[in-house]
C-alpha positions as CSV (number, residue, x, y, z in Angstrom):
1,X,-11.9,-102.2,17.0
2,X,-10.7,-99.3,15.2
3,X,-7.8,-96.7,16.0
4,X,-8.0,-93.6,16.1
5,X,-5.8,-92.6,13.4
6,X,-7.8,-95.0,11.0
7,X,-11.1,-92.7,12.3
8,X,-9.2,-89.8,11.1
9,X,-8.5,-91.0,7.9
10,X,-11.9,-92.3,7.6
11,X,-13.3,-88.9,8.4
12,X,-11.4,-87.4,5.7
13,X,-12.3,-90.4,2.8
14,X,-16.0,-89.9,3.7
15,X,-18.1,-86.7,4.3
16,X,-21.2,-88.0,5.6
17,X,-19.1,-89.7,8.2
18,X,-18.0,-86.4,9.2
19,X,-21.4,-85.0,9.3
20,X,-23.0,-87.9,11.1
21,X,-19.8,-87.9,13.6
22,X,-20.4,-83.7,14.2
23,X,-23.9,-84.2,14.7
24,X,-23.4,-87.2,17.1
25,X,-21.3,-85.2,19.2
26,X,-23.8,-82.5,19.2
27,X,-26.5,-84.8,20.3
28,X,-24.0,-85.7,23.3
29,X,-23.4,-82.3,24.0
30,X,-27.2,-81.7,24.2
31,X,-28.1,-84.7,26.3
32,X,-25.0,-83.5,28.8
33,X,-26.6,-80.2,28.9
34,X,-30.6,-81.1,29.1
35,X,-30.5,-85.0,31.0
36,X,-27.5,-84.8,33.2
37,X,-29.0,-81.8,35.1
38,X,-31.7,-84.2,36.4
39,X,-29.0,-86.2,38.7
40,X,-28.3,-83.1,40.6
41,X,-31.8,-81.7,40.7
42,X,-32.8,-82.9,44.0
43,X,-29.0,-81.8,45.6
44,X,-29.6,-78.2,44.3
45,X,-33.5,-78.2,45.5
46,X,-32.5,-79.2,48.9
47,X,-29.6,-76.5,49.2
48,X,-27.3,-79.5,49.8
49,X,-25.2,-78.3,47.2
50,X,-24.8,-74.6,45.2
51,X,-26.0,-74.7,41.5
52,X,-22.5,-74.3,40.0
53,X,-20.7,-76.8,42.2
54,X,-23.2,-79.4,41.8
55,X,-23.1,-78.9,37.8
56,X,-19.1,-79.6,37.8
57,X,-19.7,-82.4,40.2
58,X,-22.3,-84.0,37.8
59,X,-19.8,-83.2,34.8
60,X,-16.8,-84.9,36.5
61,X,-19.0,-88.0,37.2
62,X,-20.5,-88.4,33.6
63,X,-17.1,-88.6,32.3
64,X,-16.2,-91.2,34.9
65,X,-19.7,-93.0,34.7
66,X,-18.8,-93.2,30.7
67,X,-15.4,-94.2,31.0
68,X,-15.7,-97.1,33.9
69,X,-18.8,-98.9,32.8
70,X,-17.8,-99.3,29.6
71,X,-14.8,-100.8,30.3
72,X,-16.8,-103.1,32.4
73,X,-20.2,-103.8,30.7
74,X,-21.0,-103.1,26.3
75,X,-24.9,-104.7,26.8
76,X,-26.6,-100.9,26.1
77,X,-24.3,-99.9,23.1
78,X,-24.7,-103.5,21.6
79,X,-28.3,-102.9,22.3
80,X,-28.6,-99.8,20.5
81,X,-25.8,-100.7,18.0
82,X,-28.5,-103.4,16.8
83,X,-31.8,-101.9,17.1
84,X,-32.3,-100.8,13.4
85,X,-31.4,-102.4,9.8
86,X,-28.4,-99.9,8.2
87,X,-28.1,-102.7,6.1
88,X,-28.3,-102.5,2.3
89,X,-26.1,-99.6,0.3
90,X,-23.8,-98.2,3.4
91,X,-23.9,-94.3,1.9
92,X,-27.7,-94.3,2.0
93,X,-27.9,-95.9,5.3
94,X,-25.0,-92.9,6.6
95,X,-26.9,-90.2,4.8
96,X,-30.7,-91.6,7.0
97,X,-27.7,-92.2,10.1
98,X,-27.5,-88.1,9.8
99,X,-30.4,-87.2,9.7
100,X,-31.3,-89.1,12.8
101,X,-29.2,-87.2,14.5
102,X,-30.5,-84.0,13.4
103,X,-33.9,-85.1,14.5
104,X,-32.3,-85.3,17.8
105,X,-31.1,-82.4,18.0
106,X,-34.2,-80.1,17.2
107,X,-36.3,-82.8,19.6
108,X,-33.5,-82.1,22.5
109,X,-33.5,-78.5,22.0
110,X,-37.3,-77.5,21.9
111,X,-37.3,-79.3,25.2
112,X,-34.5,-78.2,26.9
113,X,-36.1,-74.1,25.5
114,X,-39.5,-75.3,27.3
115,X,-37.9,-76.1,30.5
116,X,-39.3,-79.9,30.1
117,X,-37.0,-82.6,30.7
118,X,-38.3,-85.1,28.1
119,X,-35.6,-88.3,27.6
120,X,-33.3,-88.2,25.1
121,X,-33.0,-91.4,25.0
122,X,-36.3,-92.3,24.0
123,X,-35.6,-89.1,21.3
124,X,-32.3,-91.2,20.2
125,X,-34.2,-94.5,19.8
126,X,-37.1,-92.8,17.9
127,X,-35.1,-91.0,15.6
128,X,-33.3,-94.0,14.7
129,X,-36.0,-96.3,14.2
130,X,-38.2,-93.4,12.0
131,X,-34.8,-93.1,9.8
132,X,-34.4,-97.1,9.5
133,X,-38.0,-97.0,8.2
134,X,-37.2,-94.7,5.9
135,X,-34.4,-96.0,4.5
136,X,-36.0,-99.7,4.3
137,X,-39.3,-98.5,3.2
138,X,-41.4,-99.9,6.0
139,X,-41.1,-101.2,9.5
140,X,-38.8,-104.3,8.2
141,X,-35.9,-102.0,9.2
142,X,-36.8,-102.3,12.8
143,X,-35.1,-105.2,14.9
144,X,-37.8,-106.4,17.3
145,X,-35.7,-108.7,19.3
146,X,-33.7,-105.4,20.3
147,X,-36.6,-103.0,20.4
148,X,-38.5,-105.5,22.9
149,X,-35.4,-104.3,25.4
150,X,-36.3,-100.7,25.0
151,X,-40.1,-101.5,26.3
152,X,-39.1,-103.4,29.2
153,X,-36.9,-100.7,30.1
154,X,-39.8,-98.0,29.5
155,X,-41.6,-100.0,32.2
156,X,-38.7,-101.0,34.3
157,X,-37.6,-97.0,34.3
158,X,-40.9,-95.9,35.3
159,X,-42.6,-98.1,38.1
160,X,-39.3,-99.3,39.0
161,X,-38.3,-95.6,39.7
162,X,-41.6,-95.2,41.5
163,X,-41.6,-98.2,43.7
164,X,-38.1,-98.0,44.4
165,X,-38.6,-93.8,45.6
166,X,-41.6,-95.2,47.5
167,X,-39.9,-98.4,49.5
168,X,-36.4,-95.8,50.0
169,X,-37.7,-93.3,51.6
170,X,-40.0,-94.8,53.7
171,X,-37.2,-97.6,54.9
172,X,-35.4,-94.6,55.9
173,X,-38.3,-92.7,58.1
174,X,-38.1,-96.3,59.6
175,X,-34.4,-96.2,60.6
176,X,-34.3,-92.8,61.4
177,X,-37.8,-92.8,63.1
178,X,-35.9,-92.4,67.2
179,X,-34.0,-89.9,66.2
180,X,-33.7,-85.9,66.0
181,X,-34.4,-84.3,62.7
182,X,-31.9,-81.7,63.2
183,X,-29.0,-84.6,63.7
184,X,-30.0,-85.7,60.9
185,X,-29.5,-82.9,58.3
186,X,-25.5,-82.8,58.2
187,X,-25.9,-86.9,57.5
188,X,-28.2,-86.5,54.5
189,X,-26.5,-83.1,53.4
190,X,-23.5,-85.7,52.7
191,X,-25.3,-88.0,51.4
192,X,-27.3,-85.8,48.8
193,X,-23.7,-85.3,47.4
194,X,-22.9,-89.1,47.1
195,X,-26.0,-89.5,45.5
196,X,-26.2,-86.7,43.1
197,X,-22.9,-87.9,42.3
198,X,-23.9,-91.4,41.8
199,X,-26.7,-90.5,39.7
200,X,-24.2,-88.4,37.6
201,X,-22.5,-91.4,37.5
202,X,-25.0,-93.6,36.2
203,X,-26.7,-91.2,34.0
204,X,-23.0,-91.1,31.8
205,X,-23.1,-95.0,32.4
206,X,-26.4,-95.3,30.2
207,X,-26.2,-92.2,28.2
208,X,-23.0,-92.5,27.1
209,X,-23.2,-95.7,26.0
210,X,-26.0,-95.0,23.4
211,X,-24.1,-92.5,21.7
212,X,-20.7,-94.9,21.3
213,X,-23.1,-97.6,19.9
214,X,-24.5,-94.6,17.0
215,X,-20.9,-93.9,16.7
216,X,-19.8,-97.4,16.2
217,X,-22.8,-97.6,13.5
218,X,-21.6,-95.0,11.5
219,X,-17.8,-95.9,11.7
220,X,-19.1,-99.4,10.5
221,X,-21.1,-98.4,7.9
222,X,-18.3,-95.9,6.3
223,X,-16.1,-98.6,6.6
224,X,-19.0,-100.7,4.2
225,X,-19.7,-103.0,7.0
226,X,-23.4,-102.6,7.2
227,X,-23.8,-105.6,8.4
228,X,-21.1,-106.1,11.2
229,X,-23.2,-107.4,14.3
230,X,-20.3,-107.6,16.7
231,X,-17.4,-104.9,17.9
232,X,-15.1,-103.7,20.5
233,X,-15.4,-100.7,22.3
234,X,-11.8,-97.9,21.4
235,X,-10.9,-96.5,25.0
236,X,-10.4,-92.8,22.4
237,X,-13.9,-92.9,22.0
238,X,-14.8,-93.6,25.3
239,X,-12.7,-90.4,26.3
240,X,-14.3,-88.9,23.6
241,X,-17.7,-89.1,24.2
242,X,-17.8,-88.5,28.1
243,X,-15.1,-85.7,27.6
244,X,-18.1,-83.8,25.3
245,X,-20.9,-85.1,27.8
246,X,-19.2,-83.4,30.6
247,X,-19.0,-80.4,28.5
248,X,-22.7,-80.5,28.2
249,X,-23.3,-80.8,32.0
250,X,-21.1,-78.0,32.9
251,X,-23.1,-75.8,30.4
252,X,-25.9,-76.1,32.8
253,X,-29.5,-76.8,32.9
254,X,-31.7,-74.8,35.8
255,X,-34.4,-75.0,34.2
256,X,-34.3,-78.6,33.6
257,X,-33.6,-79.0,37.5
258,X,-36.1,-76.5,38.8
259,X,-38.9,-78.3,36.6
260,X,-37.5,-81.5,38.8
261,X,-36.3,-80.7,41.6
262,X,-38.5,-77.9,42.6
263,X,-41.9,-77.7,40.7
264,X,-42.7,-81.4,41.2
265,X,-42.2,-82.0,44.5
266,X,-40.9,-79.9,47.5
267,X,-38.4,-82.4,49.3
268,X,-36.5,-82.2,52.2
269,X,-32.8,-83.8,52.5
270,X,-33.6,-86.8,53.5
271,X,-36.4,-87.7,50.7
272,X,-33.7,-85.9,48.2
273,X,-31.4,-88.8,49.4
274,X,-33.8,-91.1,49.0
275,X,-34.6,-90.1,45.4
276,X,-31.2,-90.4,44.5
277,X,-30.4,-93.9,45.7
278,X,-33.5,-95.8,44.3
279,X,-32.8,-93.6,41.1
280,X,-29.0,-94.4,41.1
281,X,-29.9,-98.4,41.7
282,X,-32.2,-98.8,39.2
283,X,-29.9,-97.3,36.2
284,X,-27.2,-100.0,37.8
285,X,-29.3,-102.8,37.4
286,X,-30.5,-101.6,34.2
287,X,-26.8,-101.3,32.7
288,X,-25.8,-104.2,33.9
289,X,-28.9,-106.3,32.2
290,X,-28.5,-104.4,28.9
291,X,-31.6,-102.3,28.8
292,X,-31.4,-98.5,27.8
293,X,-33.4,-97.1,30.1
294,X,-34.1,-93.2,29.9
295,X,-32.7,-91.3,33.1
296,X,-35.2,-89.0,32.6
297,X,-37.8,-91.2,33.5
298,X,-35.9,-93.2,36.4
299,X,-34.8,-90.0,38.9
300,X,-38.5,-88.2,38.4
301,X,-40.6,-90.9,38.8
302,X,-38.0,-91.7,42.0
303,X,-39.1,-88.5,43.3
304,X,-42.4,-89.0,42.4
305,X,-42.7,-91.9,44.3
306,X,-40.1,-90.3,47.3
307,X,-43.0,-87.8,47.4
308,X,-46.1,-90.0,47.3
309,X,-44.1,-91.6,50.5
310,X,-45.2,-88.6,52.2
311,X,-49.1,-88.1,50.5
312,X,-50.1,-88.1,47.1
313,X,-51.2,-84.3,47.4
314,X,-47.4,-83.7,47.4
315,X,-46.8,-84.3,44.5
316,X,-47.2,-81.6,42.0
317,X,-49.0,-83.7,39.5
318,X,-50.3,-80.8,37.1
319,X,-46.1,-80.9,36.1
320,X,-46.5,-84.7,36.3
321,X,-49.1,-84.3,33.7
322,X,-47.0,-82.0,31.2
323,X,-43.7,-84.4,31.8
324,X,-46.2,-87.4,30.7
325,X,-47.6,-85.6,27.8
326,X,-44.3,-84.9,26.6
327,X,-42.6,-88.3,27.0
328,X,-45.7,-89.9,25.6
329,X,-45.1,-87.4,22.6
330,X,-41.4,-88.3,22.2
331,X,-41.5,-91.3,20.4
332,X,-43.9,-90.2,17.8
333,X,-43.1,-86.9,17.4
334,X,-39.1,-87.7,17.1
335,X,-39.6,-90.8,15.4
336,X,-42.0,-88.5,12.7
337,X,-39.2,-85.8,11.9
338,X,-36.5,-88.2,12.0
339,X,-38.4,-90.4,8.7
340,X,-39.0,-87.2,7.1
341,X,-35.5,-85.8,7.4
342,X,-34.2,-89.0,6.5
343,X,-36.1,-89.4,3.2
344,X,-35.0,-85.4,2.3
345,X,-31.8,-86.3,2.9
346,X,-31.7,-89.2,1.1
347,X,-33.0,-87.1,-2.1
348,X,-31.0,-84.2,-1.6
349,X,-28.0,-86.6,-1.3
């Protein structure tokens, strides 16, 4: 546990805190701006909502996602907190801790330019591990107990989304099979609003939790506790973090949610609703187990599957195939510039 005065002072004692602290924050700001528009993609593509409404809805709920699961649940930030060996001289590990982040940020970016909503968390654990390998000088800076977490949750995020979009929306044609469509519409209008909103939720839930572990990392390792395995989560930097993740969100995103909500699949309100609640349920359980899932992957492949309720033809898997191509590419690709920057960094400083 640290105060917030003694993060000050800390800032000002050490530089490459302050740099690694900026650039954290501008990783959040980015993952508010490119991820969180995926929880309100299907909302807008439905017309249940208005594009500007639905961004300040999602920014509202990522600060409250951020704020109330933490308080209730550390597993994700202890998970990513613990991924990679800082361990060893703290100022090296800060400087390779930087330029992590800046991998991040030019990973995020070039997605968020080409409309493709590739997962920054996947970019945050990649740029991680590629520094830690840099800094140790091989892969003995990777902690495989922790990193076994992140593939589970690459599976679960991905044929859990499916299945669960699949099994949703075709419980609900079962309910609603006797009646009307038409008295249907105000119904699901609602509930694409509660469920954009709990996907918001959710998405600051996960999200926002990576980011306080790197922030707890570098606090720890300007402190010169490289090692520190254990810590307690400052309510300032929960209100912190979500504060500059709603920021993100109500930057915006359309093309982020016309890449998901409208290229992939055409949905109607009802399979919108559906998308939202398997996505929303499978980010709960994976909070509450510990594994840091990537949003990205959990709400498209839940409207993948919502749409392959219908027939596969519905899905629009030519964008399917450019969303695959680029999550397949994150790992390497972030992991890559995030060892290179680190070991430039390293010499330059």
């Amino acid at each position: 546990m640290i105060s917030f005065s003694a993060f000050l002072q800390q800032l000002m004692s050490s530089p490459p805190l302050l740099v690694t602290s900026i650039l954290t924050l501008a990783v959040i700001l980015v993952n508010g701006w490119t991820d969180a528009p995926n929880a309100i993609a299907t909302c807008v593509s439905t017309r249940s909502m208005g594009v500007k409404p639905a961004i300040l809805m999602a920014a509202v709920f990522n600060f409250l996602g951020v704020l109330v699961m933490t308080a209730v649940n550390t597993q994700v930030a202890q998970t990513i907190y613990n991924m990679a060996d800082f361990g060893g001289d703290p100022s090296r590990a800060l400087t390779a801790l930087c330029a992590a982040m800046v991998a991040i940020v030019i990973w995020a970016t070039a997605a968020w330019y080409f409309g493709i909503p590739t997962s920054e968390s996947h970019a945050l654990i990649a740029g991680i591990s590629g520094a830690a390998i840099a800094l140790n000088g091989g892969l003995g800076g990777i902690n495989g107990g922790e990193w076994i977490k992140v593939i589970y949750g690459l599976f679960l995020s991905t044929l859990l989304g499916f299945f669960s979009g699949f099994a949703t929306v075709k419980t609900v044609e079962k309910i609603c099979r006797n009646i009307p469509r038409q008295k249907t519409i105000g119904f699901f209008r609602g509930g694409q609003i509660l469920g954009g909103g709990a996907m918001a939720f959710m998405h600051g839930a996960q999200d926002g939790q990576k980011f306080i572990g790197v922030f707890l990392l570098g606090m720890s390792l300007a402190g010169g506790n490289a090692g520190a395995a254990e810590f307690s989560i400052p309510l300032w930097l929960m209100v912190l973090c979500s504060g500059v993740m709603a920021l993100g969100t109500s930057i915006g995103g359309y093309k982020i949610i016309k890449s998901v909500g409208m290229d992939m699949v055409k949905l109607e309100k009802y399979e919108g609703f559906s998308a939202d609640l398997a996505g929303a349920f499978c980010l709960l359980i994976s909070t509450l187990t510990g594994l840091p899932v990537s949003t990205t992957h959990t709400k498209t492949t839940a409207i993948m599957g919502v749409g392959a309720g219908r027939r596969l033809s519905n899905v629009n898997w030519g964008v399917v195939k450019e969303m695959g191509y680029a999550w397949v590419m994150t790992f390497p690709g972030c992991g890559v510039i995030g060892y290179f920057t680190a070991l430039i960094f390293m010499r330059l400083f």
